[in-house]
C-alpha angles and dihedrals in degrees: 000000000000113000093237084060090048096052091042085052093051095048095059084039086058096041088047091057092045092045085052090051096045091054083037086075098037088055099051092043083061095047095045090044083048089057082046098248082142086158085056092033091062095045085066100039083057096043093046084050099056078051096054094043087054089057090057094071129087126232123199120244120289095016088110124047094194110027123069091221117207116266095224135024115294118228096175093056086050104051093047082053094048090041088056093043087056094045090049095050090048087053087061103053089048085058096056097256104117087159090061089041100048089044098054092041086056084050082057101046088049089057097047099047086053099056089053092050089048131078098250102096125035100165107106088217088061088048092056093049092056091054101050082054075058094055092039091051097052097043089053082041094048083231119165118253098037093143091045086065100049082055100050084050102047084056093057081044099048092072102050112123099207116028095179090054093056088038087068102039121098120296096013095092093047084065103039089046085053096065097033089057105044090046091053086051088051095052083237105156117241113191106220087237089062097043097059098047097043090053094024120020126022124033080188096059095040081063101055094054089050095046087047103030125020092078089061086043088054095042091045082055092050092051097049096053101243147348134287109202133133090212110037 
């Protein structure tokens, strides 16, 4: 085998054993926030989440030995480490520590605000996204200004042209899963109208519910103790 083989092989080779330790982490958050460890639960969905932030990142070529690095920002890799941060400060705050949750939601605020004022993303769709994390963040966080988010992100949103196409790129169903199954686990009724706009059709129409409804779905958690999901 040419050398130029060999190193590409152990490069996915490489990637493949960081992906598995990444959802390593994911996996045993889960497991620990199912026994109902929510305070340790959320220390590995954090710590999964700056992985997995990491990973968003490009390299240039020849910066790794080992890991073929993306050639471009990742915002899928973004939103699933923003989704876990949030998880993980939501397990927190399950867990009675408001301090650790607030802190951890204003990390991820600061990294989020970052990444608009940077030069990464230029689609208006991806701006909006960032800043309804924003608004998810701060809601979880009980941060000041949630619903000012979700405006400022229903205005990126308003000019899209197909909804349906940027509901089904990278990222936007991390975020859209996030809210459905919590909701399902809250026994928070979802008409099928509204489901499939708010994960398929309409980004409009994604932000309403959160502006209207994620706070209740967070509160109804909260109520309830913890989460039931396959998935968070």
């Amino acid at each position: 085998m040419p050398d130029d083989e060999i190193k590409d092989t152990a490069s996915e080779e490489q990637a493949g054993t960081v992906l598995d330790l990444l959802q390593g982490y994911n996996r045993y958050a889960r497991e620990l926030r199912e026994n109902g460890q929510l305070a340790p639960a959320g220390e590995y969905y954090v710590a999964g989440a700056r992985g997995r932030l990491m990973r968003s990142w490009p390299l240039p070529d020849g910066a790794s030995e080992n890991v073929q690095p993306s050639p471009t920002y990742s915002i899928s890799q973004f939103t699933y480490g923003m989704r876990e941060l949030l998880l993980g400060s939501l397990c927190f705050r399950l867990a009675g520590s408001s301090d650790r949750c607030r802190n951890h939601s204003e990390q991820g605020c600061l990294i989020v605000s970052d990444l608009i004022r940077g030069k990464e993303l230029e689609a208006e769709p991806e701006l909006g996204l960032c800043h309804e994390i924003l608004g998810d963040l701060r809601v979880v966080g009980e941060i000041e200004n949630a619903d000012e988010a979700y405006e400022t992100a229903a205005e990126f949103y308003s000019g899209t042209d197909s909804h349906l196409g940027w509901q089904m790129e990278d990222g936007f169903d991390d975020f859209s899963l996030l809210v459905t199954d919590l909701a399902d686990s809250a026994g928070y009724t979802i008409s099928t109208e509204t489901r499939e706009e708010v994960t398929r059709t309409s980004l409009d129409a994604r932000i309403r519910f959160k502006r209207n409804h994620f706070a209740k779905i967070i509160d109804t958690v909260l109520a309830a103790g913890n989460w039931e999901s396959k998935v968070l």
